[in-house]
C-alpha positions in Angstrom: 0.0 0.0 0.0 2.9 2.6 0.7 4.1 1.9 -2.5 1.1 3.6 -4.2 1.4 6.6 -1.9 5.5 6.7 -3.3 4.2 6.5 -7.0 1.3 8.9 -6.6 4.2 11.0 -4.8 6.8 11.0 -7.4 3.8 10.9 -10.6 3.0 14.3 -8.9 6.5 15.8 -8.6 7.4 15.3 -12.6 3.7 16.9 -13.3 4.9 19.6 -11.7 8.4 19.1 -13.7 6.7 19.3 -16.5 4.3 21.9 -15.8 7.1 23.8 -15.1 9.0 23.9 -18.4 5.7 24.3 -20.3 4.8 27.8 -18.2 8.8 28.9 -18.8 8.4 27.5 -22.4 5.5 29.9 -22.9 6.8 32.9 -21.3 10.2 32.6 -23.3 7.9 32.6 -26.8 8.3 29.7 -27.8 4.9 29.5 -29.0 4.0 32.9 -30.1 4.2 32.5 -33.8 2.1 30.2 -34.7 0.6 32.0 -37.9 3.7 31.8 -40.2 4.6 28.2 -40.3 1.0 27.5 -41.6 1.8 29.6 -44.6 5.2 29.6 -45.0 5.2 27.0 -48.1 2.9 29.1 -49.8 6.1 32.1 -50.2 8.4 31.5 -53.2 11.9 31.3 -51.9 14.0 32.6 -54.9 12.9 35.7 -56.4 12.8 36.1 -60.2 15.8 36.6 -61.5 17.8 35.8 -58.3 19.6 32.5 -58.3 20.5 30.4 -54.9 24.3 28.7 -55.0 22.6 25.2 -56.1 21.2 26.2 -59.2 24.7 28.5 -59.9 26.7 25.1 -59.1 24.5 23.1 -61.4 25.2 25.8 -64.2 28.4 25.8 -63.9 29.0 22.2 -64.0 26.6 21.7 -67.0 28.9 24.4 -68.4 32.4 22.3 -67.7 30.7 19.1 -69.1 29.9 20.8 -72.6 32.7 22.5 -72.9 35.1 18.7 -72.0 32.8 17.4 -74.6 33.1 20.4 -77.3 36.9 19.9 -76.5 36.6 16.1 -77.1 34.1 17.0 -80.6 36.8 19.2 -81.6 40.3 16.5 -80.8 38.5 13.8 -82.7 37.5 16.1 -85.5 41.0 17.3 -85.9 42.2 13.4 -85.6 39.7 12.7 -88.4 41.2 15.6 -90.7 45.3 14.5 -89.7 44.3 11.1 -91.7 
C-alpha cells in the first residue's frame, strides 16, 4: 500500500516538472508565432531573376561538361582531318 502513496508522490513531482517547463516555455515565446509556419510554403523562396548557389553550381557544372565534350568534338574532328 505505501508503494502507491511513493508512486502517486513521485507521478505528482514530474507533473509539476513538466508543468514547469511548459509555463517557462510559454513565457520565453516559444509559441508565439504560430501564424507563419502555416503559410510559409505558400512564399516563393527565390525571387525572379535571383539564383541560390545550387542552381549556380549546377550551371556551372553543365557548363564544364559541354565544354570537355566540345573539346573532345573538336580532338576527334582534328584526328579525323590529320588522316
Amino acid at each position: 500500500m505505501i508503494v502507491i502513496f511513493i508512486l502517486i508522490g513521485f507521478s505528482l513531482i514530474v507533473a509539476l516538472i513538466f508543468l514547469f517547463l511548459y509555463i517557462w516555455s510559454v513565457k520565453d515565446g516559444q509559441f508565439d508565432d504560430d501564424y507563419t509556419p502555416s503559410v510559409r510554403m505558400l512564399f516563393d523562396d527565390n525571387k525572379p531573376g535571383i539564383k541560390n548557389n545550387e542552381e549556380k553550381e549546377l550551371e556551372e557544372s553543365d557548363n564544364t561538361n559541354q565544354n570537355n565534350t566540345e573539346t573532345q568534338n573538336n580532338t576527334e574532328t582534328n584526328k579525323i582531318k590529320d588522316v
